[in-house]
C-alpha positions as CSV (number, residue, x, y, z in Angstrom):
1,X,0.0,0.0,0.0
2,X,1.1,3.5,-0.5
3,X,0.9,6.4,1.3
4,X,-1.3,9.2,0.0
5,X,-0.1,12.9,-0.8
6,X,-0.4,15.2,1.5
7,X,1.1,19.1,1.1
8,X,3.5,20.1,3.4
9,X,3.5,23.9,3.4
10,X,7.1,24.0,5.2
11,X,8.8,25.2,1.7
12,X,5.9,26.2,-0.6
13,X,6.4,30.0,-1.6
14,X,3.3,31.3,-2.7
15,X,1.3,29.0,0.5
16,X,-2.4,29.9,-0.8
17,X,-1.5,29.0,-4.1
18,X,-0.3,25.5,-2.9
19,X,-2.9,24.9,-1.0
20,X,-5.6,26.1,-3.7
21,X,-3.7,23.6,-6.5
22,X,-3.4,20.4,-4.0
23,X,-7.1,20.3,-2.3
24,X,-8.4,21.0,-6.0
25,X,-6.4,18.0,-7.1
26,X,-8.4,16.4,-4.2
27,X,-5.4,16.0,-1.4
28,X,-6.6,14.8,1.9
29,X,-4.4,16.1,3.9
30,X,-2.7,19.6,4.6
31,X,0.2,20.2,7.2
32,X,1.3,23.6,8.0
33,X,3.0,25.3,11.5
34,X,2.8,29.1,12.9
35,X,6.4,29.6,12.3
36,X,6.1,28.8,8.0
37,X,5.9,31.3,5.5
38,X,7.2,34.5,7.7
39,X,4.6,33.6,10.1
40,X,1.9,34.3,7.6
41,X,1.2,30.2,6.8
42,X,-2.2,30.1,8.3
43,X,-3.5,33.5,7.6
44,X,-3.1,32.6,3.9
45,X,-4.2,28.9,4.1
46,X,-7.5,30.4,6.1
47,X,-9.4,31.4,2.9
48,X,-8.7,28.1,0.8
49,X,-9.5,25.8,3.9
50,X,-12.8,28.0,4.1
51,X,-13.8,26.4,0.7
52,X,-12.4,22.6,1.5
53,X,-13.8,22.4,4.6
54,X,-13.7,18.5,4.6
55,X,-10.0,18.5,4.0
56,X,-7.8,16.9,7.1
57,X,-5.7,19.6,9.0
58,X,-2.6,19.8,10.9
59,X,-0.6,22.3,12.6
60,X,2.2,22.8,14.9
61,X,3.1,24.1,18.1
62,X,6.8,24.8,19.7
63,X,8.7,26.9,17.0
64,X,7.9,30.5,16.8
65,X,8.5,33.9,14.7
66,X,10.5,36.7,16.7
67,X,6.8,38.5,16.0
68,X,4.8,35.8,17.7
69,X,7.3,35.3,20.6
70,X,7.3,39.2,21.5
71,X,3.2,38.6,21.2
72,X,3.9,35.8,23.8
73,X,5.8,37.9,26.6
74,X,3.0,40.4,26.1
75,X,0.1,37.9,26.4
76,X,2.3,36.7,29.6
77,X,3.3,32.9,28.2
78,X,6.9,33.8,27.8
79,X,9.2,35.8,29.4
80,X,11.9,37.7,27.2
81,X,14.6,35.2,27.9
82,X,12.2,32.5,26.7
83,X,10.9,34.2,23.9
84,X,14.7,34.9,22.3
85,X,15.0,31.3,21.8
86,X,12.8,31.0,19.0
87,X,11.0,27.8,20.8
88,X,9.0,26.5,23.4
89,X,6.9,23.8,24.8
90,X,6.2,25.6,28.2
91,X,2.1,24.8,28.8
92,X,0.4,28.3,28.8
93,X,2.5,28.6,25.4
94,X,1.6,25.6,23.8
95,X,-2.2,26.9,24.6
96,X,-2.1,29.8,23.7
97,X,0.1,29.5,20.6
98,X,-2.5,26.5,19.4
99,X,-5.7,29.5,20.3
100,X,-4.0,31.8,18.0
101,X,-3.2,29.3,15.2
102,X,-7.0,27.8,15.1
103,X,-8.4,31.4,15.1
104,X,-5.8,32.5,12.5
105,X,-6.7,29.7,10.6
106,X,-10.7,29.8,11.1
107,X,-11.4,26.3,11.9
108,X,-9.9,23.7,14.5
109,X,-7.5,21.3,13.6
110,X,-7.5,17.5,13.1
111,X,-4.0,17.4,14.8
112,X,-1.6,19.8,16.5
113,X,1.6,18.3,16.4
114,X,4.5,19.1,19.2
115,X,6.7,20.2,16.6
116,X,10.2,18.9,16.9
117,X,10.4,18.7,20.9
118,X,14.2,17.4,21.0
119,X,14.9,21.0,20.6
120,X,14.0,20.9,24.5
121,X,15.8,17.8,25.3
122,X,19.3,20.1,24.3
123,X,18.7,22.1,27.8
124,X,17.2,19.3,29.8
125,X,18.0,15.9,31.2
126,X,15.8,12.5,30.1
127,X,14.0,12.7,32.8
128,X,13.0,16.6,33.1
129,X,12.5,16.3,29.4
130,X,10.0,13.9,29.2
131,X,7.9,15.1,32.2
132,X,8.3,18.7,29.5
133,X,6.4,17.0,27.0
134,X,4.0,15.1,29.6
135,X,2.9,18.5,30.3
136,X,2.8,19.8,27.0
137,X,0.4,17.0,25.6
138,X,-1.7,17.2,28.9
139,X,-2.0,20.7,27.5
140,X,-3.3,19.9,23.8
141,X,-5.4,16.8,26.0
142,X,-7.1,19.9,27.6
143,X,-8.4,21.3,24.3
144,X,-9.4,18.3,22.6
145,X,-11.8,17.7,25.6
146,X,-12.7,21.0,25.1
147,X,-13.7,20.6,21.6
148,X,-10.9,23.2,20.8
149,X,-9.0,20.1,18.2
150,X,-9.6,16.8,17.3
151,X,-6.3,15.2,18.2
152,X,-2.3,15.6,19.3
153,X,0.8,14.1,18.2
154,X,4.4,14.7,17.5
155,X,6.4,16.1,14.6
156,X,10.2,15.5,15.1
157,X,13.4,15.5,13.0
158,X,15.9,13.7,15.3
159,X,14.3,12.7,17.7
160,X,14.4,9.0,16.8
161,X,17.6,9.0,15.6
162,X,18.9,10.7,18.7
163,X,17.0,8.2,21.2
164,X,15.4,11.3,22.6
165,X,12.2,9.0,22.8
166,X,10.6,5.7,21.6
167,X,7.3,5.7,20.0
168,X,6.0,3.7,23.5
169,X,7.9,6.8,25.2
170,X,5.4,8.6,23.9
171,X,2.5,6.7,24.0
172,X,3.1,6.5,28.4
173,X,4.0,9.8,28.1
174,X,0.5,10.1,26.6
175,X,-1.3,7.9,28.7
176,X,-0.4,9.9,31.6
177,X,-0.9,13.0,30.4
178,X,-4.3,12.0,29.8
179,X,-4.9,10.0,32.9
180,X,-5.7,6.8,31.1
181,X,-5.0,4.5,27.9
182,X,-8.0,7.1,26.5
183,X,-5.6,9.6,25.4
184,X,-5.8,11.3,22.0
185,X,-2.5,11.1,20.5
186,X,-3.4,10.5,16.5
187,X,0.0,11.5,14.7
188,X,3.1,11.2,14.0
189,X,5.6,13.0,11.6
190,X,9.4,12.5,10.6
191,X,11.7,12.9,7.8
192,X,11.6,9.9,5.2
193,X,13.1,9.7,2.6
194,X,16.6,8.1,0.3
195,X,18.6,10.5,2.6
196,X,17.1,9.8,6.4
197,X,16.5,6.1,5.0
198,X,16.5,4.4,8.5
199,X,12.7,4.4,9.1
200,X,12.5,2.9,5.9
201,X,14.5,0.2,6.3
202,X,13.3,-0.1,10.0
203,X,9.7,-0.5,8.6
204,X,11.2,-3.2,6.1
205,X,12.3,-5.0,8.7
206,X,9.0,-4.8,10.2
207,X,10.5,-2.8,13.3
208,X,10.8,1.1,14.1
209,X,8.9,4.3,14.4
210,X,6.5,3.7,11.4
211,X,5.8,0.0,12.6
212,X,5.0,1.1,16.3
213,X,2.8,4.0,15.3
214,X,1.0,1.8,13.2
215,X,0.5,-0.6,15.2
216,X,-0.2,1.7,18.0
217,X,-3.2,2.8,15.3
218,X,-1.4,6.3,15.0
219,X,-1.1,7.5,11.9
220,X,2.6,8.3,10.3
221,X,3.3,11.0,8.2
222,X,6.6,11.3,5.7
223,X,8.1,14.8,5.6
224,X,10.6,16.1,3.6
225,X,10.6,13.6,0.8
226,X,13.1,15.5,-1.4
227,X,15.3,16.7,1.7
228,X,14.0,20.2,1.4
229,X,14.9,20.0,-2.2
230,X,18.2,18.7,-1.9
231,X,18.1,15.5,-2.9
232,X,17.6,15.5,-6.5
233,X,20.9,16.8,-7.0
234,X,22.5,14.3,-4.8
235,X,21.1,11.1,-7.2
236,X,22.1,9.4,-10.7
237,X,20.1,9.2,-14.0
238,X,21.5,5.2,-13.1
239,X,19.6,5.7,-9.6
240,X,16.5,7.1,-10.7
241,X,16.4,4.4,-13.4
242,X,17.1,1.7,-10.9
243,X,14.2,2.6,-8.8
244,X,12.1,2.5,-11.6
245,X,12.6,2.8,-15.4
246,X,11.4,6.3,-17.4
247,X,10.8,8.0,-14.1
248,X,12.8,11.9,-13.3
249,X,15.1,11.8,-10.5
250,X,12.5,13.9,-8.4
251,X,9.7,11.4,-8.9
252,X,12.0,8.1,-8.4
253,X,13.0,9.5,-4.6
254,X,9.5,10.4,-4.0
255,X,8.0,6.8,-4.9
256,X,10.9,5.3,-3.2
257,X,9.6,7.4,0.1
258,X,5.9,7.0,-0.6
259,X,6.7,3.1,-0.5
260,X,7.5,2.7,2.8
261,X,5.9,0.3,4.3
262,X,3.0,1.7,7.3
263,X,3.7,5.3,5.9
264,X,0.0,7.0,5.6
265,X,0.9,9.9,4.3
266,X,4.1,11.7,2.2
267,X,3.9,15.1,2.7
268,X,5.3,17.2,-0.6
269,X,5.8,21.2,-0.6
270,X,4.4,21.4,-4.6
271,X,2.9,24.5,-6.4
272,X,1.9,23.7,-9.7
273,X,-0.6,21.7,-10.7
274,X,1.3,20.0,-13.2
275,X,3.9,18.9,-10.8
276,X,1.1,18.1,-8.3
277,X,-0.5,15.3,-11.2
278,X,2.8,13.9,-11.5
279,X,3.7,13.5,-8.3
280,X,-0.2,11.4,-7.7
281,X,0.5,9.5,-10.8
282,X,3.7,8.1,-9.5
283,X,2.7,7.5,-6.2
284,X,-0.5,5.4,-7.6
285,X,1.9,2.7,-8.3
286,X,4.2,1.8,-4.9
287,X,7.3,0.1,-5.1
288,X,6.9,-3.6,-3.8
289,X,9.0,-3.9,-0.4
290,X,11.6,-6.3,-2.2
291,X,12.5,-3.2,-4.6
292,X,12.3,-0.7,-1.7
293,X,14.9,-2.9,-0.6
294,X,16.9,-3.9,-3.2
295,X,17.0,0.3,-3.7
296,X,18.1,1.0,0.2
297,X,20.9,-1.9,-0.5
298,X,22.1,-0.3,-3.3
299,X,22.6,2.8,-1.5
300,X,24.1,1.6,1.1
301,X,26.9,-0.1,-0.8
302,X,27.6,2.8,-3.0
């Protein structure tokens, strides 16, 4: 099976225009964060979501602009000190940041993800860390029992490979924060792709991140499928023709990371339509898991 495209809005330029081409091309799923586009992101997604309101939504919480962190120490959520950092997963934060995003954006959100909480774990112990994050889910736990959004999760970019936490870390860290195996943790989001290639080959192995989550019924999200653009440039015609013959060296990395096995959805940062189509059409035919394979040996022995 392979996962469906969804638009990341982390690199997309002209956001509303992204967002106007994907969910008219019928994608299910948009993923955006305060901090993307300037800090503009959701004031320019807010008109296009107004006209798909059936689309699936996520946002972020921890990374700020310098604008929204001086809004913070005025509001009382951050002191100055806290604010210069640029980050933050102190509670009243995390609330109020996630307020401001869902009225910015005109609608609640179908998951707020805790976006890249090893930033945290830099300045704290394991221990101090994780009872950090306890509090910040128990946080976003409040406002889905409020009605406020429909679920939680985490969005991370090392924190796997820097055993910050496990994926059951985070479902006990969940559990408690919610005071019982009823929590709503629903997501999950990290980089994958032919450059951060371990979940893959974790997942082939039927082991990892991906496996966990989807066994834990959570579901996984792919980001940066290109590496932020990067990768293109660092593959072969040979390997793009390897992968699968006839296909562009952008499309053949972005099969190869929209095959991996209990991957839901690939998140692409995509602006034209045309690229948009391609990208679907590719994706409409996965990789079996003995080519995903025989692609991540490859790479590994040069």
């Amino acid at each position: 099976m392979t996962a469906v495209l969804g638009l990341g809005t982390y690199r997309v330029r002209a956001v509303q225009e992204a967002a106007r081409t994907a969910l008219a091309a019928g994608a299910p799923w948009v993923d955006t964060a305060p901090n993307y586009a300037h800090g503009l992101a959701h004031q320019e997604l807010a008109p296009v979501l107004g006209e798909y309101p059936d689309v699936w939504l996520s946002t972020k919480t921890g990374f700020h602009t310098r604008a929204q962190g001086q809004a913070a120490v005025v509001a009382g959520v951050l002191t100055a000190e806290q604010a210069a950092v640029g980050h933050s997963l102190e509670p009243a934060f995390v609330r109020w940041q996630t307020e401001q995003s869902l009225r910015a954006l005109g609608r609640t959100a179908d998951l707020v993800f805790v976006h890249s909480p090893e930033r945290v774990h830099q300045q704290l112990g394991r221990d101090e860390f994780h009872a950090q994050l306890r509090a910040c889910l128990a946080e976003l736990e409040i406002l889905v029992q409020a009605g406020q959004i429909r679920g939680y999760g985490v969005a991370t970019w090392s924190g796997f490979t820097a055993s910050v936490f496990t994926v059951p870390d985070l479902m006990r860290l969940a559990t408690e924060a919610a005071g019982s195996g009823r929590h709503h943790f629903r997501g999950l989001q990290l980089p994958v792709s032919l450059v951060m290639a371990t979940p893959i080959e974790q997942a082939l192995d039927g082991g990892g991140p991906l496996v966990q989550a989807h066994e834990a019924g959570i579901t996984t999200f792919g980001s940066a499928p290109l590496h932020g653009g990067e990768l293109p440039a660092l593959m072969t015609p040979e390997l793009a023709e390897f992968i699968r013959p006839g296909l562009s060296i952008p499309a053949a990395a972005l099969l190869v990371a929209g095959s991996c096995p209990d991957l839901d959805v690939v998140l692409l940062s995509a602006s034209s339509r045309q690229h948009w189509d391609d990208a679907a059409k590719v994706l409409a035919e996965p990789l079996a898991a003995s080519r995903v394979r025989k692609v991540i040996n490859a790479l590994a022995t040069g």
